[in-house]
C-alpha positions as CSV (number, residue, x, y, z in Angstrom):
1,X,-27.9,32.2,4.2
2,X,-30.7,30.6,6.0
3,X,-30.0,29.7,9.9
4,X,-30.5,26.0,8.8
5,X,-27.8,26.1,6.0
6,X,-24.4,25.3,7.4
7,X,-21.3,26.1,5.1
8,X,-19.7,22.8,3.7
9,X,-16.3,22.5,5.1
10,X,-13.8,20.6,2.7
11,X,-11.2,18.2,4.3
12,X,-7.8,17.2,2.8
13,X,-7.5,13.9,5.0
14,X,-6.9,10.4,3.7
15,X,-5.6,7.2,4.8
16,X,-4.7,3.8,4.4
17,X,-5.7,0.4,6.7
18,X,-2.6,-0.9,8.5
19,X,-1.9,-4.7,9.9
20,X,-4.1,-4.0,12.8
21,X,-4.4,-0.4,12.4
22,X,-4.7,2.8,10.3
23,X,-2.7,5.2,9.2
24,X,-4.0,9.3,8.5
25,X,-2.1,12.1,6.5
26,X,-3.4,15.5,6.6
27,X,-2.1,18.5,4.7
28,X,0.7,19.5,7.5
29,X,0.6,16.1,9.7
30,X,0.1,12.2,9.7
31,X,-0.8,9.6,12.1
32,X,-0.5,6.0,13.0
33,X,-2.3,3.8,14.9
34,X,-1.2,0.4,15.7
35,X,-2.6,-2.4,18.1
36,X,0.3,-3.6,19.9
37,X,1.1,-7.4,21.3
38,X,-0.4,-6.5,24.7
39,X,-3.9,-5.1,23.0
40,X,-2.5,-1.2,23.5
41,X,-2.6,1.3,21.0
42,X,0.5,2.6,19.4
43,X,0.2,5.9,18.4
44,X,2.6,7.9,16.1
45,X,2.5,11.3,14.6
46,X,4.4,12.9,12.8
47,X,5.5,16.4,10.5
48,X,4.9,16.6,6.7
49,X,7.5,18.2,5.2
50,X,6.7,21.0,2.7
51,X,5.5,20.3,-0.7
52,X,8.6,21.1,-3.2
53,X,8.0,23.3,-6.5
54,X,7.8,20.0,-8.7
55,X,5.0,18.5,-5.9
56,X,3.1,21.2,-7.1
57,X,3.4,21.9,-10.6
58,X,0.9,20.4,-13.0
59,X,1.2,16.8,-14.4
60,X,4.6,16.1,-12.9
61,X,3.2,16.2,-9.4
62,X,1.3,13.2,-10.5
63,X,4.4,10.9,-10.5
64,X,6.2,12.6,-7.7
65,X,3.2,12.3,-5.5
66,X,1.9,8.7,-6.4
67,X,6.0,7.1,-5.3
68,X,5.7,9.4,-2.4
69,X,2.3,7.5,-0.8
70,X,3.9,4.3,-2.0
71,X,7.3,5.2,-0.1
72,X,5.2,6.2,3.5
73,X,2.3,3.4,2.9
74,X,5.0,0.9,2.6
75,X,7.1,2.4,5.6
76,X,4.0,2.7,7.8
77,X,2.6,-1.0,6.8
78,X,6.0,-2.7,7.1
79,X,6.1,-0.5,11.0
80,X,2.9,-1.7,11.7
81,X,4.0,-5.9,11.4
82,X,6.5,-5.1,14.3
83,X,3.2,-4.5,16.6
84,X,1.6,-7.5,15.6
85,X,1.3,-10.6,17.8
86,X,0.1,-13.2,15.3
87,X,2.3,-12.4,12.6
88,X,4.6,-15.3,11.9
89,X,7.1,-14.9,8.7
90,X,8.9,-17.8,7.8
91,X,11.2,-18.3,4.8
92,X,11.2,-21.3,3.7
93,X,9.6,-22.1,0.5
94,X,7.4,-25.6,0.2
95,X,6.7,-27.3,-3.2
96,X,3.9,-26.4,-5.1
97,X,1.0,-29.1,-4.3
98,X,-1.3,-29.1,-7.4
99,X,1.7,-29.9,-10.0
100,X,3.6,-32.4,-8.5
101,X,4.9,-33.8,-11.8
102,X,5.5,-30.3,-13.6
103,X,8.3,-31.0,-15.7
104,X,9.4,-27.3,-14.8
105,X,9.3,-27.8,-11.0
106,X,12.8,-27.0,-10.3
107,X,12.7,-23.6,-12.4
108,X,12.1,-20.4,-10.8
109,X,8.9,-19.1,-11.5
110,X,9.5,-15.3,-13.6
111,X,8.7,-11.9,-11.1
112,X,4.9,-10.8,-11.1
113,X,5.4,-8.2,-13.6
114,X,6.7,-10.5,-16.2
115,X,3.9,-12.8,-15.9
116,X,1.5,-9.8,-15.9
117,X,2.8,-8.3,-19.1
118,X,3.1,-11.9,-20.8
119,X,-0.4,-12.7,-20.2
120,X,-1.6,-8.9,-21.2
121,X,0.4,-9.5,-24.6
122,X,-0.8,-12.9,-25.2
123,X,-4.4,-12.6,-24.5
124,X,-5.7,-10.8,-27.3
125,X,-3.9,-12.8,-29.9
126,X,-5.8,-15.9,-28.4
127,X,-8.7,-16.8,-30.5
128,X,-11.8,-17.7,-28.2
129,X,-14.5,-19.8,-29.5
């Protein structure tokens, strides 16, 4: 090896944006950062636990893996709205402005996934022109 070459060092570091922040997980450790009401940072780290025999085997890790980010992406994201100053939430629901006279306007609308999987089965029955 040349004096110019340098080895290539591999990193098993990812993340995710947060509301106002960003969130880090390494192989043994993770990491939030959070700007706070008063323009601080909010810093949190905290211990992986170890990897289980069925995070590790072959094609089930996959699954096990993929609801484990969703279950810390989801904790860290909904942690990160409590630090933020312009977040507002409210409840209440207003009526739908571009179908005022919808003769379904008082039903409930079906969940996302419904409507996804209706429109995916639909579609390609629907002859184009």
């Amino acid at each position: 090896m040349s004096k110019r070459e340098k080895p290539i060092r591999r990193t098993s570091v990812g993340g995710q944006a947060l509301i106002e922040g960003i969130m880090m997980l390494g192989p043994k450790t993770g990491a939030m950062a959070v700007r706070t009401k008063d323009q601080s940072i909010y810093t949190e780290e905290w211990e992986i636990p170890e990897k289980k025999w069925y995070q590790k085997c072959p094609f089930v890790r996959g699954v096990f893996n993929f609801v484990a980010q969703l279950r810390t992406g989801s904790k860290y994201l909904n942690k990160s709205m409590e630090y933020l100053s312009s977040f507002r939430f409210s409840p209440k629901r207003s009526s739908h402005p571009e179908y005022p006279n919808c003769c379904f306007r008082g039903l409930p609308l079906p969940p996302r996934s419904l409507r996804w999987r209706a429109l995916f089965i639909f579609l390609p029955f629907h002859n184009f022109p």
